[in-house]
C-alpha positions as CSV (number, residue, x, y, z in Angstrom):
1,X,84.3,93.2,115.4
2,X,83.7,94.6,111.9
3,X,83.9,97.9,110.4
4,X,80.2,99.0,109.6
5,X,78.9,101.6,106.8
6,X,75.5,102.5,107.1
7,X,73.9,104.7,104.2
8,X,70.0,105.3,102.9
9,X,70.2,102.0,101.5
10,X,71.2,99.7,104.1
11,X,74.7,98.5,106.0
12,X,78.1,97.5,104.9
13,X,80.3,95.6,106.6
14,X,83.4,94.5,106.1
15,X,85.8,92.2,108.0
16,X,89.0,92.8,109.9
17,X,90.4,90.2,107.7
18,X,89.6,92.4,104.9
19,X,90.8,95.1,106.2
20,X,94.1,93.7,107.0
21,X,94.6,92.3,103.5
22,X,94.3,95.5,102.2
23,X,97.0,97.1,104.5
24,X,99.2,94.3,104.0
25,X,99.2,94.7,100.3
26,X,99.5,98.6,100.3
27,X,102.7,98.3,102.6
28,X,104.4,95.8,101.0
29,X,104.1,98.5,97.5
30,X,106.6,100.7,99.1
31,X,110.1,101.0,98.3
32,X,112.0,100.0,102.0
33,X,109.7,97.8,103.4
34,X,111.1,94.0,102.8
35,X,107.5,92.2,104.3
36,X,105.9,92.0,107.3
37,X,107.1,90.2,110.1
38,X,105.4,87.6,112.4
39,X,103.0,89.7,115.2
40,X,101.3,86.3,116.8
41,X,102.5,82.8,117.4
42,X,100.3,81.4,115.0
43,X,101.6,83.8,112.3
44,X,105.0,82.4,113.0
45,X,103.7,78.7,113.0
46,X,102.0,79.7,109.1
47,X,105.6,80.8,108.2
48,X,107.5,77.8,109.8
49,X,105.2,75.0,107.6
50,X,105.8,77.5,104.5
51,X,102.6,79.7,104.3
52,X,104.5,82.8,103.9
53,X,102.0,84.6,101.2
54,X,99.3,85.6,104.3
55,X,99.2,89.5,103.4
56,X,97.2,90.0,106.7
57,X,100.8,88.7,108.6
58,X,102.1,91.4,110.8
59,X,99.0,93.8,110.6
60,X,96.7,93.8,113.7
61,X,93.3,96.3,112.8
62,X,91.2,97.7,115.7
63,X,87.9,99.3,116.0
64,X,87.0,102.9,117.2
65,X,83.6,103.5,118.0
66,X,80.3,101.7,116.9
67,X,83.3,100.4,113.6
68,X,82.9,103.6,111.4
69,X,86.7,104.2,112.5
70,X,89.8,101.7,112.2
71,X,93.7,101.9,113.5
72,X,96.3,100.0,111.9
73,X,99.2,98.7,113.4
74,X,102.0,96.9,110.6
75,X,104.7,95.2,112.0
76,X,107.4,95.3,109.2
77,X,111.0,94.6,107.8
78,X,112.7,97.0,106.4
79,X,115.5,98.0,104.3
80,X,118.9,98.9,105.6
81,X,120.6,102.0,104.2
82,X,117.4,103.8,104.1
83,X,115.5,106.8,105.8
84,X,113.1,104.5,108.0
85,X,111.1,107.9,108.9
86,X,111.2,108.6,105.2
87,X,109.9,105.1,104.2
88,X,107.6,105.2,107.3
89,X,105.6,108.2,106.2
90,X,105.5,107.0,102.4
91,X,104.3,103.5,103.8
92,X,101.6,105.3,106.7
93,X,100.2,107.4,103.9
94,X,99.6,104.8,101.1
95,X,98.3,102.7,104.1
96,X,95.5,105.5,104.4
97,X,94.6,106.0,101.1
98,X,94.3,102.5,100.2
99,X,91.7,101.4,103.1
100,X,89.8,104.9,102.7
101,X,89.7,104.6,99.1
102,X,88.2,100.5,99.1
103,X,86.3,100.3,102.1
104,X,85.2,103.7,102.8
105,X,86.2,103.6,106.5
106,X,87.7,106.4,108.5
107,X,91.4,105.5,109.0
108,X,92.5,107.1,112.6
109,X,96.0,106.1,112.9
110,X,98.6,104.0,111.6
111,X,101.4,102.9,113.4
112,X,105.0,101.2,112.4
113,X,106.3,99.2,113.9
114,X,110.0,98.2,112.5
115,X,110.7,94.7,114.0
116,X,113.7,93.8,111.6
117,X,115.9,95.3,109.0
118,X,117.7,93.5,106.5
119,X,120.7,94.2,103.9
């Protein structure tokens, strides 16, 4: 499925992919969050054979409704030492901003999911 903006003009619509590269890229900005780990075993095959710079790695993007709204789940690494709800919050709300503010899409939720911390 795609996300889907329809105006007086005509329709937009822009790919999960997309989508994911976008979130990727805005977690990865905050201070905390190391990467994003592995969600599926083809991600982990990518970073066995050394194709670690996939941005979309460790988000998974669903559809709400006829693709007007999106939910974002990252699966990340994080920082020890640090407030994790702290670096959370800073990470869900850039998250928001960026995929509102480049693809015009309602963001519904995003989730974190902290599958690793490192020193």
């Amino acid at each position: 499925m795609a996300g889907t903006i329809v105006s007086e003009l005509g329709k937009i619509i822009i790919g999960e992919d997309i989508i994911a590269n976008i979130a990727g890229f805005a977690a990865t900005e905050n201070y905390g969050v190391v990467g994003m780990s592995t969600k599926t075993a083809a991600d982990a095959l990518l970073q066995l054979v050394g194709n670690d710079s996939n941005r979309k790695k460790g988000v998974k993007v669903s559809f709400l409704g006829e693709g007007e709204q999106v939910e974002i789940d990252l699966f990340v690494t994080m920082v020890y030492g640090i407030s994790l709800a702290a670096v959370a919050k800073n990470t869900i709300d850039n998250v928001r901003y960026r995929v509102e503010e480049l693809t015009g899409l309602k963001v519904s939720s995003v989730n974190i999911h902290v599958e690793n911390i490192t020193a």
